[in-house]
ROMAR-215594 format. One line per field, with one value per atom (N, C-alpha, C, O): residue in three letters; atom name; residue number from 1; x, z, y. Coordinates in Angstrom, 1 decimal. Example, Ala and Ser with C-alpha at 12.3 -4.5 7.8 and 13.67 -1.06 7.14 Angstrom:
BEGIN
r: (ALA; ALA; ALA; ALA; SER; SER; SER; SER)
a: (N; CA; C; O; N; CA; C; O)
k: (1; 1; 1; 1; 2; 2; 2; 2)
east: (13.2; 12.3; 13.2; 14.2; 12.8; 13.7; 12.9; 13.4)
up: (7.8; 7.8; 7.8; 8.5; 7.1; 7.1; 7.9; 8.0)
north: (-5.7; -4.5; -3.3; -3.3; -2.2; -1.1; 0.0; 1.1)
***
This chain:
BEGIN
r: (UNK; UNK; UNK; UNK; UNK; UNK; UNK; UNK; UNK; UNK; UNK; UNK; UNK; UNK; UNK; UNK; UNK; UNK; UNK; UNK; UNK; UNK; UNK; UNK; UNK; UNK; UNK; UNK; UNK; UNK; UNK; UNK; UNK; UNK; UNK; UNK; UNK; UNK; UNK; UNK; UNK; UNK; UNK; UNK; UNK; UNK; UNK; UNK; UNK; UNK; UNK; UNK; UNK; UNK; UNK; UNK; UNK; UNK; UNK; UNK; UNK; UNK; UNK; UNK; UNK; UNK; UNK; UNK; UNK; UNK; UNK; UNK; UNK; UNK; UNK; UNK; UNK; UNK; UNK; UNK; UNK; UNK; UNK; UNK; UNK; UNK; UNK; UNK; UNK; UNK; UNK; UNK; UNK; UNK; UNK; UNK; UNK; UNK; UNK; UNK; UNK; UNK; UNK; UNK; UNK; UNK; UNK; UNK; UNK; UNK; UNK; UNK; UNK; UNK; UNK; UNK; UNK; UNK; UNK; UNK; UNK; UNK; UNK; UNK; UNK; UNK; UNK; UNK; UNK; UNK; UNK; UNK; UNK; UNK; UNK; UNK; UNK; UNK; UNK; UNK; UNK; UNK; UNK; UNK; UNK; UNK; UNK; UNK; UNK; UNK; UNK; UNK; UNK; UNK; UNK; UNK; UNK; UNK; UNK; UNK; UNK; UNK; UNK; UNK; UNK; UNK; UNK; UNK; UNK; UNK; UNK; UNK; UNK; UNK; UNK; UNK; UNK; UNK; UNK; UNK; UNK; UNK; UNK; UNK; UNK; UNK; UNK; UNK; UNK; UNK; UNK; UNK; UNK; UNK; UNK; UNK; UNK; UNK; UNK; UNK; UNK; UNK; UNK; UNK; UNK; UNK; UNK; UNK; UNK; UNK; UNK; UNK; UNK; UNK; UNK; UNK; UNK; UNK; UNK; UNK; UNK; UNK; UNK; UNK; UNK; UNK; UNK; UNK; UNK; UNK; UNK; UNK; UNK; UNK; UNK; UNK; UNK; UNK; UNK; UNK; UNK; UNK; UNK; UNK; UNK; UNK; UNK; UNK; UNK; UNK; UNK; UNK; UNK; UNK; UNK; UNK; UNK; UNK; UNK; UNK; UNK; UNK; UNK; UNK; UNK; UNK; UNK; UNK; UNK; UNK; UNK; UNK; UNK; UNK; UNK; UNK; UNK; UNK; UNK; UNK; UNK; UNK; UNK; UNK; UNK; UNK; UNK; UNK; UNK; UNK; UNK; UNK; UNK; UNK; UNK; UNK; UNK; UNK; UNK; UNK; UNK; UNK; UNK; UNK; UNK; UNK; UNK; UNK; UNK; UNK; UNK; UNK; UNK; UNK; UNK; UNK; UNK; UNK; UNK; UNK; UNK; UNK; UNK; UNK; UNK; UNK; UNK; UNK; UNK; UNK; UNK; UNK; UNK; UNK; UNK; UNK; UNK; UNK; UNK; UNK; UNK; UNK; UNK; UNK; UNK; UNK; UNK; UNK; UNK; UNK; UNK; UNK; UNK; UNK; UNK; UNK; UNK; UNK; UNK; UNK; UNK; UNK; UNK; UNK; UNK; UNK; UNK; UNK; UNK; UNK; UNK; UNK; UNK; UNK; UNK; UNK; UNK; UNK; UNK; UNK; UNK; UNK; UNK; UNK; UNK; UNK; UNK; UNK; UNK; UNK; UNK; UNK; UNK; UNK; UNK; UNK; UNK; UNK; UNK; UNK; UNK; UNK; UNK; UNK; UNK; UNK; UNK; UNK; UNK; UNK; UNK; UNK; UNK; UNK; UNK; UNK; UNK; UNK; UNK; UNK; UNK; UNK; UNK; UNK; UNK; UNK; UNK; UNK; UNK; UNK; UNK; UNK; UNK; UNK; UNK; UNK; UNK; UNK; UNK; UNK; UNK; UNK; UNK; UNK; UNK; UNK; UNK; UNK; UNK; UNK; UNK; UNK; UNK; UNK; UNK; UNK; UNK; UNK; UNK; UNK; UNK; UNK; UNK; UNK; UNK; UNK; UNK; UNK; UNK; UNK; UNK; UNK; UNK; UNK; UNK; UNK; UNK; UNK; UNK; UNK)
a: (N; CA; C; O; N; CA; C; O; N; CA; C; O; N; CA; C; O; N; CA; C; O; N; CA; C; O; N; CA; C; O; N; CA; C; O; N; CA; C; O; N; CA; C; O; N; CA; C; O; N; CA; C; O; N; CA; C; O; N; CA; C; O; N; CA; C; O; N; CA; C; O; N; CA; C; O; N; CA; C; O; N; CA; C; O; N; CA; C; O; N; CA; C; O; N; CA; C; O; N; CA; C; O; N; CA; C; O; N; CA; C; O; N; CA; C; O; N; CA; C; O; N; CA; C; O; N; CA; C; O; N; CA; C; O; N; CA; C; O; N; CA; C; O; N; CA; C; O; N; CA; C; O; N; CA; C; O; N; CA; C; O; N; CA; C; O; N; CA; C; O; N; CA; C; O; N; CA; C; O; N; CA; C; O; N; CA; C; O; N; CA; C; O; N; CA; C; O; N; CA; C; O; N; CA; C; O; N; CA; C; O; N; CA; C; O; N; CA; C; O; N; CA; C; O; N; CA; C; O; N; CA; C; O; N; CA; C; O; N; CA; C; O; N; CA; C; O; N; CA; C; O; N; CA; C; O; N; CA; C; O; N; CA; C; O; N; CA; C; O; N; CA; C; O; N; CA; C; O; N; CA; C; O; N; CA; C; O; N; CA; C; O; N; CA; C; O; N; CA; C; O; N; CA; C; O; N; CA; C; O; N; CA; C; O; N; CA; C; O; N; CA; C; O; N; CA; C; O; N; CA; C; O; N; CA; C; O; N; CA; C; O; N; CA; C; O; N; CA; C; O; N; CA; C; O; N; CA; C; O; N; CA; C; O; N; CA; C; O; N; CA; C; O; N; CA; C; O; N; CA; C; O; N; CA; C; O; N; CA; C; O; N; CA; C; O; N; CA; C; O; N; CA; C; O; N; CA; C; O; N; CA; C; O; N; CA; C; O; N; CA; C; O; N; CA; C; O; N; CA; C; O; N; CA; C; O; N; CA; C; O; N; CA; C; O; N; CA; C; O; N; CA; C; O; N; CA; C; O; N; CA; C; O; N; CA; C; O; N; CA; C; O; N; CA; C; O; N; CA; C; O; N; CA; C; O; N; CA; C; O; N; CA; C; O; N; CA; C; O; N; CA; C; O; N; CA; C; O; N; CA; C; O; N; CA; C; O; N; CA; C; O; N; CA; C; O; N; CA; C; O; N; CA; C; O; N; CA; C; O)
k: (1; 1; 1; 1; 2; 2; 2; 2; 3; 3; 3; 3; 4; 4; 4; 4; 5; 5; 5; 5; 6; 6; 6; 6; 7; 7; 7; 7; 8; 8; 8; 8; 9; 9; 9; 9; 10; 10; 10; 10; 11; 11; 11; 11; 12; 12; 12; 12; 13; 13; 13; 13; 14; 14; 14; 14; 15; 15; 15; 15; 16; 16; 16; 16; 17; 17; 17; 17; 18; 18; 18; 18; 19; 19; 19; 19; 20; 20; 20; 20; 21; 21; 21; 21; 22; 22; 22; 22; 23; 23; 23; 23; 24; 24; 24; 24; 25; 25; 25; 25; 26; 26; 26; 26; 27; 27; 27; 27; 28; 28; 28; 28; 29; 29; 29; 29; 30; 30; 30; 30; 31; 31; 31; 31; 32; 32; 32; 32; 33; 33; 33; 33; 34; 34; 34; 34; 35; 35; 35; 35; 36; 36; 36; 36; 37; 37; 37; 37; 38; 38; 38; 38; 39; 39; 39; 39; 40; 40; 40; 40; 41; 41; 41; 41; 42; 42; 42; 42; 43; 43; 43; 43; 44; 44; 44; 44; 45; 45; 45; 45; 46; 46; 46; 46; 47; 47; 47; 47; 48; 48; 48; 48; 49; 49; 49; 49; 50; 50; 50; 50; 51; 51; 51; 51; 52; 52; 52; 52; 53; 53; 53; 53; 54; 54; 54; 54; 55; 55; 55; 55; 56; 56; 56; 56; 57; 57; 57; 57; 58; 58; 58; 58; 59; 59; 59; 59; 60; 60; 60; 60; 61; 61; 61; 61; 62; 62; 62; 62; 63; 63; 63; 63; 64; 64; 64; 64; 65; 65; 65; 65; 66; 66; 66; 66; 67; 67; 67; 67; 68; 68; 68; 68; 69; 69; 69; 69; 70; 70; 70; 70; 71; 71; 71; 71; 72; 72; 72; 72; 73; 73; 73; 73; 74; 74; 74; 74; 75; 75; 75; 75; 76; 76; 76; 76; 77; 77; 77; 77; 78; 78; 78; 78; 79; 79; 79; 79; 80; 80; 80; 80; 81; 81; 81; 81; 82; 82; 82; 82; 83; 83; 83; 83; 84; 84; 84; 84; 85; 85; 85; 85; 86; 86; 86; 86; 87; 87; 87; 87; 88; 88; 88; 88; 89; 89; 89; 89; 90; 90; 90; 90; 91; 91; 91; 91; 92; 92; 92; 92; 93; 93; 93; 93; 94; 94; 94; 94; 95; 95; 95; 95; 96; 96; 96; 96; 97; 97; 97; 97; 98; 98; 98; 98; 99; 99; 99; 99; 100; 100; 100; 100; 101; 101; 101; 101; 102; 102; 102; 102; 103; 103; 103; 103; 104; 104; 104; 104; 105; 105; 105; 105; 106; 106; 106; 106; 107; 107; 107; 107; 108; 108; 108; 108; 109; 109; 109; 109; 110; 110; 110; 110; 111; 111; 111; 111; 112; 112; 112; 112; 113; 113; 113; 113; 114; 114; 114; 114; 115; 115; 115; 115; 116; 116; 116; 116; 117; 117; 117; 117; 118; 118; 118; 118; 119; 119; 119; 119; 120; 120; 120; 120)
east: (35.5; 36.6; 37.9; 38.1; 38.9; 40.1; 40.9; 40.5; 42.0; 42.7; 43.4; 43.9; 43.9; 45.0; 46.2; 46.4; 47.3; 48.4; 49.3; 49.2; 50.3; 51.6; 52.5; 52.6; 53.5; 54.8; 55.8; 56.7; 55.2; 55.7; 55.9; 56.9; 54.5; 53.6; 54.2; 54.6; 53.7; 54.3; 55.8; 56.1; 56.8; 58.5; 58.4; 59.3; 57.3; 57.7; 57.4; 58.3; 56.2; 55.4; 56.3; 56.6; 56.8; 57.5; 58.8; 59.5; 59.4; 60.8; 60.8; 61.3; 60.1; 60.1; 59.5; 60.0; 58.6; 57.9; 59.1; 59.5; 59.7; 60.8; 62.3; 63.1; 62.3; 62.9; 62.8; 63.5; 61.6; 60.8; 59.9; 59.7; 59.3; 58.9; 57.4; 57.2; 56.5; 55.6; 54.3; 54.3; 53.5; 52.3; 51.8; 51.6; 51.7; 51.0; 51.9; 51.6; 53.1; 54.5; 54.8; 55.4; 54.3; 54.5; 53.4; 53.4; 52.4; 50.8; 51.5; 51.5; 52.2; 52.5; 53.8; 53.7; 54.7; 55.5; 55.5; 56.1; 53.9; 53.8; 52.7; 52.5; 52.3; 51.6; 52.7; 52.6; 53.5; 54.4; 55.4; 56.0; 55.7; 56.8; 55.8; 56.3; 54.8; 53.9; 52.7; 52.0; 52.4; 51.2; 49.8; 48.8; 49.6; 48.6; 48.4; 49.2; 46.6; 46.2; 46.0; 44.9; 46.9; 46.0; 45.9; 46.7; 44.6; 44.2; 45.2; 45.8; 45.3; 45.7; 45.4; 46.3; 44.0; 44.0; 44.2; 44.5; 44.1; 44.2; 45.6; 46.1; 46.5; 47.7; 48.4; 49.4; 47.6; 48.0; 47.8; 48.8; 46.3; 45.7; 46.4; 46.3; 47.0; 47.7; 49.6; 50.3; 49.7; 51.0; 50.9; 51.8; 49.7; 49.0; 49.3; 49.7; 49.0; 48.6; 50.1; 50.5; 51.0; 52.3; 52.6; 52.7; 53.0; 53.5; 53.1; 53.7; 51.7; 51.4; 51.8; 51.9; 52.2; 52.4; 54.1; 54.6; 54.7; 56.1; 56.1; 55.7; 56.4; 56.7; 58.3; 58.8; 58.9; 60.5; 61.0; 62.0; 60.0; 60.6; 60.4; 60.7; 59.5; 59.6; 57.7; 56.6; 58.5; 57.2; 57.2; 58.3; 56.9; 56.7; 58.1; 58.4; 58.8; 60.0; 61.1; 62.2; 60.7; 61.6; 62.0; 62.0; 62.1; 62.1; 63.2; 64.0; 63.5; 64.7; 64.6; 63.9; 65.8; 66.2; 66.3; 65.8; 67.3; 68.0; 66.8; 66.7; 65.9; 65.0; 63.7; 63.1; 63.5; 63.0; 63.6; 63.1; 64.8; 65.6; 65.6; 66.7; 65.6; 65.4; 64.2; 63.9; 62.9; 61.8; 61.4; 60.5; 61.9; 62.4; 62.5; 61.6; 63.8; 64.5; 64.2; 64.8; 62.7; 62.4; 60.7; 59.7; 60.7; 59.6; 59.7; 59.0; 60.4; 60.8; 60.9; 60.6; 61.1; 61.5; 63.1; 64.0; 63.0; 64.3; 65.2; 64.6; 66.9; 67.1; 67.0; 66.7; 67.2; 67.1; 65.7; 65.9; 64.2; 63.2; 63.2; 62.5; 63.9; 63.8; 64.7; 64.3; 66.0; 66.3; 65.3; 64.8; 65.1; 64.1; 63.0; 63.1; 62.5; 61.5; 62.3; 61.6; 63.2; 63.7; 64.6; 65.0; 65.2; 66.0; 65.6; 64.6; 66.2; 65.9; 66.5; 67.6; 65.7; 65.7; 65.2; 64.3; 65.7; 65.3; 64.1; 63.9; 63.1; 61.4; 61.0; 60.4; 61.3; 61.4; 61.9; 61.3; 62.7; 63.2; 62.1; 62.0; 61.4; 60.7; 59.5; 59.7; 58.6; 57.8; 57.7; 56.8; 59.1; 59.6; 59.4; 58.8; 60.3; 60.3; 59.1; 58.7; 58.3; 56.6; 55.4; 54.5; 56.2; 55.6; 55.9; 55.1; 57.5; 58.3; 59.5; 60.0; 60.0; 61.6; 62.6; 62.7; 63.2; 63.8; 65.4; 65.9; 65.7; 67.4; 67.3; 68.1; 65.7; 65.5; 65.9; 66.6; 65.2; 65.3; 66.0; 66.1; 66.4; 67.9; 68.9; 69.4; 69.1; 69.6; 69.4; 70.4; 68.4; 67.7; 68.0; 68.5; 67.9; 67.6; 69.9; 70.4; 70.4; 71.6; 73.0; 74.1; 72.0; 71.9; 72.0; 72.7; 70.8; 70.2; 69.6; 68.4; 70.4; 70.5; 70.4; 71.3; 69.2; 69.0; 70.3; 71.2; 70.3; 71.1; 71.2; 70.1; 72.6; 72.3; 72.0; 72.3; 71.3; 70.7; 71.6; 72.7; 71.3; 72.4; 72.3; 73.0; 70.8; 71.1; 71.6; 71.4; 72.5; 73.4; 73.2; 74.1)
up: (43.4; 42.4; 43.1; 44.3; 42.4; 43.1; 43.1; 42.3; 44.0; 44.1; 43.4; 42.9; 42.9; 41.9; 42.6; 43.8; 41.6; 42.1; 42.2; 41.5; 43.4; 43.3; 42.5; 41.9; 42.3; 41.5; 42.5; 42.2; 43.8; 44.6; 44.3; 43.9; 44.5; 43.9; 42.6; 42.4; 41.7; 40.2; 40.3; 40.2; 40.6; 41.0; 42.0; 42.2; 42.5; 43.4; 41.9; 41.2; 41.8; 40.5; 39.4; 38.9; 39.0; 37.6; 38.0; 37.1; 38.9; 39.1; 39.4; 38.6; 41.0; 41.1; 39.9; 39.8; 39.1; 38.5; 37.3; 36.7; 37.1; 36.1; 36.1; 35.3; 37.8; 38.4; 38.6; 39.3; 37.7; 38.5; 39.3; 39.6; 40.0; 40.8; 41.3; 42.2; 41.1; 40.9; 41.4; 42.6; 40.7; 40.8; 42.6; 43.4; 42.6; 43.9; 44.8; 45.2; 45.0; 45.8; 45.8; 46.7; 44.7; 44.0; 45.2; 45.9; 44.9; 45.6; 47.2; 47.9; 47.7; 49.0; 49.5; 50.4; 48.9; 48.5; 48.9; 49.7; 47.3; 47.4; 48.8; 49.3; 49.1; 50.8; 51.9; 52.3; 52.2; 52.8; 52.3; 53.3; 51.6; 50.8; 50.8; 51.2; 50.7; 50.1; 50.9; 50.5; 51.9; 52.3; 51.8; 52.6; 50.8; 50.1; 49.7; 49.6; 49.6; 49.7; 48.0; 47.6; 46.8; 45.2; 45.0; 45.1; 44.6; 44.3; 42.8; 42.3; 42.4; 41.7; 40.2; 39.5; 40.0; 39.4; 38.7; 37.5; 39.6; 39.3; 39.3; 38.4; 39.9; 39.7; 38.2; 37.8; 37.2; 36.2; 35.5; 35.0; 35.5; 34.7; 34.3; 33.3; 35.3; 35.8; 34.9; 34.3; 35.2; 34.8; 32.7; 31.9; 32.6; 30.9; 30.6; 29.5; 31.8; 30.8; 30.6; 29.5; 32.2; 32.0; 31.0; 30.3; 30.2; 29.2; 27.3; 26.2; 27.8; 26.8; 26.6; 25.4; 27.6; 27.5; 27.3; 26.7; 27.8; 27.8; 27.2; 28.0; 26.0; 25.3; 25.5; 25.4; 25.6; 25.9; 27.1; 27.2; 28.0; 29.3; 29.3; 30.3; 27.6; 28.1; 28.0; 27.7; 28.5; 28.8; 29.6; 30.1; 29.9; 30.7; 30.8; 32.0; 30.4; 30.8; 29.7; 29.4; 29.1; 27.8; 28.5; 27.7; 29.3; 29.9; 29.9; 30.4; 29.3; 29.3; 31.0; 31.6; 31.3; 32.5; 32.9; 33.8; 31.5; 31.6; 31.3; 31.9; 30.5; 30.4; 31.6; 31.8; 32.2; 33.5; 34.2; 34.3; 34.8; 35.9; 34.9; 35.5; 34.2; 33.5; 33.6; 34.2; 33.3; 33.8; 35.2; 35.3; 36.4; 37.5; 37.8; 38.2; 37.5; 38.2; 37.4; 37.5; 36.5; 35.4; 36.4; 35.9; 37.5; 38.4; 39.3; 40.2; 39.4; 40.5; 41.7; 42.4; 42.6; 43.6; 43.8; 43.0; 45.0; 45.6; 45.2; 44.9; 45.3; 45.2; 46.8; 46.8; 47.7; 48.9; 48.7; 48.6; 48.4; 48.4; 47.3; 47.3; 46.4; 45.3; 46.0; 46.1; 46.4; 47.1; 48.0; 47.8; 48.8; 50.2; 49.1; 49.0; 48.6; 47.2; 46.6; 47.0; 46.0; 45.4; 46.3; 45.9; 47.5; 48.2; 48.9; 49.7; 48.8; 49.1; 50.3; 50.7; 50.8; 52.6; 53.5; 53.1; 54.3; 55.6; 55.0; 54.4; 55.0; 54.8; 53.8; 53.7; 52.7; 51.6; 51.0; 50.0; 51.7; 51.2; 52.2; 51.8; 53.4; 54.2; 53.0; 52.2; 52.7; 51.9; 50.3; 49.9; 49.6; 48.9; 48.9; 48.2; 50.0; 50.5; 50.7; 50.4; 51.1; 51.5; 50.3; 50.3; 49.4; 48.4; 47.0; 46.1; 46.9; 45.7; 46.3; 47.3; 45.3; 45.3; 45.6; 44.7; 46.8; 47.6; 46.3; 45.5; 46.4; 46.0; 44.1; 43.3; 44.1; 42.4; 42.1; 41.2; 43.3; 43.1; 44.0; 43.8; 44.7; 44.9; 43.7; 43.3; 43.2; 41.8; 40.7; 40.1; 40.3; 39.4; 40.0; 39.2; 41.1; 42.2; 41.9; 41.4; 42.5; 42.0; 40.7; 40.7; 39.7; 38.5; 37.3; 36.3; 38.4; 38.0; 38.8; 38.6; 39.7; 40.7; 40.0; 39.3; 40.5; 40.3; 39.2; 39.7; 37.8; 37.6; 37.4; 37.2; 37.4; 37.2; 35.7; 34.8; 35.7; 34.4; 33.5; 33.6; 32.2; 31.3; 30.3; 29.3; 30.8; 29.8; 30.4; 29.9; 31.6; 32.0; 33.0; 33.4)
north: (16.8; 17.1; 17.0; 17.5; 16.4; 16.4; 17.6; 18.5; 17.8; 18.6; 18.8; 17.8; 20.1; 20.2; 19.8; 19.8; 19.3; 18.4; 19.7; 20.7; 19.5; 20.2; 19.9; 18.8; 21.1; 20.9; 19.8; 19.1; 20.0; 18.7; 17.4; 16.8; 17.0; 16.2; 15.2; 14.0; 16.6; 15.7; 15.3; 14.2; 16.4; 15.7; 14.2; 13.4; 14.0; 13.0; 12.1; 11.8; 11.9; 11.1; 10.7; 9.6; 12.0; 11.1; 11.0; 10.4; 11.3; 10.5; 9.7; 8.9; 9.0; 8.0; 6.7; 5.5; 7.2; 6.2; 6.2; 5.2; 7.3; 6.8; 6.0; 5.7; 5.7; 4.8; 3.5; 2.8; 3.1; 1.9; 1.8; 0.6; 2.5; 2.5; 2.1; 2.8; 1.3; 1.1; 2.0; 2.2; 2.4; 3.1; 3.2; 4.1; 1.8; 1.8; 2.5; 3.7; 1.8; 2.6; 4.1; 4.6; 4.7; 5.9; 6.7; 7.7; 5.7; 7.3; 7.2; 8.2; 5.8; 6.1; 7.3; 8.1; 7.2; 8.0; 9.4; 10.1; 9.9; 11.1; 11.4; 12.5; 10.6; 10.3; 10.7; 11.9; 10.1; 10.5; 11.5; 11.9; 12.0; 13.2; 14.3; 15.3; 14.5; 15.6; 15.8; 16.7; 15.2; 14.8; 14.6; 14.4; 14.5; 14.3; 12.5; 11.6; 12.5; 11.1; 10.8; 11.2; 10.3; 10.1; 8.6; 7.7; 8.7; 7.4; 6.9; 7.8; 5.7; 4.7; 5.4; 5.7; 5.7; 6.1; 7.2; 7.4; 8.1; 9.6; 9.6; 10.3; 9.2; 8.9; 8.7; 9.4; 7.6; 6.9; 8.2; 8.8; 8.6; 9.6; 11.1; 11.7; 11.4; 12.6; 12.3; 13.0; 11.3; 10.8; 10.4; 10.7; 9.8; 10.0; 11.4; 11.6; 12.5; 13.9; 14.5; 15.0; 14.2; 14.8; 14.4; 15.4; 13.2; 12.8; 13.2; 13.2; 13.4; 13.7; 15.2; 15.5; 16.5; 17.4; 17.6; 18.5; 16.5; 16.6; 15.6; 14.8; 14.8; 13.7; 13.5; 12.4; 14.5; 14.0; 13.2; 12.5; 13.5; 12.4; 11.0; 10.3; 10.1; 8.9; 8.6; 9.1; 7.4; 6.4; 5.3; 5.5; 4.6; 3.1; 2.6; 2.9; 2.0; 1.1; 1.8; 1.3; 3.1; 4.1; 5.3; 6.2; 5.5; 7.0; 7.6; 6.9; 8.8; 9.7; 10.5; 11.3; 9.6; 10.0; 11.4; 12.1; 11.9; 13.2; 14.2; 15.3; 13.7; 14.8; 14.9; 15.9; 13.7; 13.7; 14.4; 15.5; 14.3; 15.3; 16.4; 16.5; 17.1; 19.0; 19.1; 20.1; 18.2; 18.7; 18.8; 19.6; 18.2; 17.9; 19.5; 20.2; 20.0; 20.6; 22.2; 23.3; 22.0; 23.3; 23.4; 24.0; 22.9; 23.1; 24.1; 23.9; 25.2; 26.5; 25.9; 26.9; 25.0; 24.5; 24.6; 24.2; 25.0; 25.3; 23.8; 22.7; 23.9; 22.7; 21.8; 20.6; 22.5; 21.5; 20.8; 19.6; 21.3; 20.9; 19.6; 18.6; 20.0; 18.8; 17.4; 16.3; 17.8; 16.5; 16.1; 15.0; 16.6; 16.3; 15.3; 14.0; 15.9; 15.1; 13.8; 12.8; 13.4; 12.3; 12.0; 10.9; 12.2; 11.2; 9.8; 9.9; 8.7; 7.7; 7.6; 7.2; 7.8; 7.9; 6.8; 6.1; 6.7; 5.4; 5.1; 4.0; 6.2; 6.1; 5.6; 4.6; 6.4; 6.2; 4.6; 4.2; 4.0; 2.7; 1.8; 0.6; 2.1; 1.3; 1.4; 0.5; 2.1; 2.5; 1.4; 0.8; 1.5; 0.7; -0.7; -1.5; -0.8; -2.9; -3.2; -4.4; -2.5; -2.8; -3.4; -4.1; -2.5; -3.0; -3.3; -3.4; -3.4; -4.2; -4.2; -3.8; -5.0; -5.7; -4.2; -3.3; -4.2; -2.6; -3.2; -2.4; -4.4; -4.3; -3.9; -3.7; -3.8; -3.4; -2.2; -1.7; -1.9; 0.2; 0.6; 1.9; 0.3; 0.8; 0.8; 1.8; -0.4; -0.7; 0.4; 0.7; 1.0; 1.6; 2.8; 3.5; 3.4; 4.6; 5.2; 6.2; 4.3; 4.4; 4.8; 5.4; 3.8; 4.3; 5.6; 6.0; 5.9; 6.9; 8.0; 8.3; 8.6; 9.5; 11.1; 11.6; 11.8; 13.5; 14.2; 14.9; 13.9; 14.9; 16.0; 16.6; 16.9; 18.2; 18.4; 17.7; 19.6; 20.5; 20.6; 21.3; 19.8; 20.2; 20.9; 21.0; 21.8; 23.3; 24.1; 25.2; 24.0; 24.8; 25.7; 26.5)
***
């Protein structure tokens, strides 16, 4: 049986994937940010259930940014920990180029950078 996922974990998952970020790229990600190993699948599966539980953050290439970053930031993690989690870091962009187009999501990553809570 798999491990239950962290509040880590999922902030890594649906930010980046709501950046573009490709599934595969994503498990390495939370491999590297989280130390945890998720398969492909359990990945997709896990990201099916978030959404079904939160329908406001989106979907596949529709995703509410703003309500991604409130759900984000409605995870009790410190905020240093949450940057440490979504910053696109040296590693973070090595990880990226490895396995999609880096000037995409930087592009996208820029865009659409952690905002603050705008329930205040």
């Amino acid at each position: 049986m798999a491990k239950d996922w962290s509040d880590a974990e999922l902030i890594v998952l649906i930010f980046w994937i709501s950046r573009g970020v490709y599934h595969e790229t994503c498990a390495h990600l939370i491999n590297q940010k989280c130390g945890q190993s998720r398969t492909i699948v359990g990945l997709r599966d896990r990201l099916r259930r978030l959404r079904e539980g939160f329908p406001e953050i989106g979907h596949h290439n529709h995703w509410n940014i703003e309500a991604v970053d409130n759900w984000v930031q409605s995870r009790g993690l410190g905020r240093m920990e949450v940057e440490q989690l979504v910053s696109y870091t040296e590693e973070a962009q090595r990880i990226i180029a490895e396995h999609q187009n880096e000037n995409d999501i930087r592009e996208i990553y820029q865009q659409y950078p952690l905002q603050e809570d705008s329930r205040g």
